[in-house]
C-alpha positions, 0 to 999 in steps of 0.5 A: 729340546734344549732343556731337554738336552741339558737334562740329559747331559746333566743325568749323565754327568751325575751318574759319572760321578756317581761311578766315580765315588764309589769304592773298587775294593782294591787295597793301596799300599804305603811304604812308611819312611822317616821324616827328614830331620828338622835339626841340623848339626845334632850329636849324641853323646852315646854314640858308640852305644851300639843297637841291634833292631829286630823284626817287630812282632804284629799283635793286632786283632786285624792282620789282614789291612791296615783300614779302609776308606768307606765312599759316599756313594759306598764300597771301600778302598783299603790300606795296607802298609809295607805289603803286609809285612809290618814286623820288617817295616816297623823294624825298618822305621825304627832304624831310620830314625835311630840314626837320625837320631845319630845312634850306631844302630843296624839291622842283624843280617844271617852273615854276621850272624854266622861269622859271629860277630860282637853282640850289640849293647842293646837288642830293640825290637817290640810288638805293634798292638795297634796300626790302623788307617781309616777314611770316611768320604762325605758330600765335599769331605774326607775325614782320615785318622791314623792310630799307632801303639807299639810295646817297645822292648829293648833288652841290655847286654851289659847286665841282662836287663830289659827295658819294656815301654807302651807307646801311642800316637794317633793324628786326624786330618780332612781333605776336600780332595783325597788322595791316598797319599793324604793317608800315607802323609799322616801315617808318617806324622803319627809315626814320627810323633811315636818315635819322639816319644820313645827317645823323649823317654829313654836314657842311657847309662852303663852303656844300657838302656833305662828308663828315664822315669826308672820304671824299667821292667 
């Protein structure tokens, strides 16, 4: 009777976990922000440069989500980011860490817009060609990996030229344990690596964006 018992309280722990491996369909959201900035008493010398950022445009094939995290057991859970509206949130991230990076940069509001407010030296705004967020749950493991590539374009006042750039980031991690804030994490570390990137390779001059390689289109 006894071995018994256990055998059955055993079956019955195995299908719980069973049940509790398997994915719902439900799709989680992450909501990006910018990293804290590591350095501390940072200038920019081109501070009174002043940058517009507008709506991103979301290119990708897929539009729907983000990723998914496939189960071992099977079904998925899905990931989307800023609800689906990835042209704002892009728009968002990027005023963020231009002024972390202590840019005078803003976001167009229809107020200003109408009272006819002074054009900024540089329009910033680009088009995502790649955001993705996948997971895959193995016995005792989950391998995530996140991709990001955005066509920056950022267009000049000054002369009426634009400055066009391609830039990727993408980062893998695995978790024993997942959460879906495993993904949110690696989401913002890819990110931030995409935005080092576009500040590493522009430069200012003539109150104008350019290129550092002078490659400008």
């Amino acid at each position: 009777m006894k071995t018994q018992a256990n055998w059955f309280i055993m079956v019955f722990i195995v299908s719980l976990g069973v049940v509790g491996c398997q994915g719902s369909g439900q799709t989680v959201n992450f909501d990006p922000h910018a990293f804290p900035t590591t350095m501390k008493g940072t200038t920019n010398p081109h501070e009174d440069l002043t940058i517009v950022v507008e709506p991103f445009q979301d290119k990708r094939a897929q539009k729907t989500r983000l990723g998914s995290r496939t189960h071992f057991w099977g079904g998925a859970t899905h990931f989307n980011v800023w609800n689906g509206n990835l042209g704002e949130g892009m728009a968002d991230l990027a005023l963020e860490y231009l002024q972390q990076e202590k840019w005078q940069a803003s976001r167009a509001t229809t107020s200003e817009a109408a009272a006819g407010s002074a054009p900024a030296d540089v329009i910033l705004t680009g088009d995502i060609l790649v955001m993705e967020a996948n997971a895959k749950t193995g016995f005792g493991f989950t391998d995530i990996e996140v991709k990001i590539r955005v066509a920056f374009e950022a267009k000049n006042a000054v002369d009426g030229s634009t400055v066009r750039m391609v830039l990727g980031a993408n980062g893998t991690d695995s978790v024993v344990t997942f959460d879906p804030k495993d993904v949110e994490e690696l989401t913002n570390h890819v990110a931030k690596d995409l935005f080092n990137q576009l500040f590493l390779d522009l430069t200012v001059k003539d109150r104008a964006f350019q290129l550092k390689s002078d490659r400008s289109l």
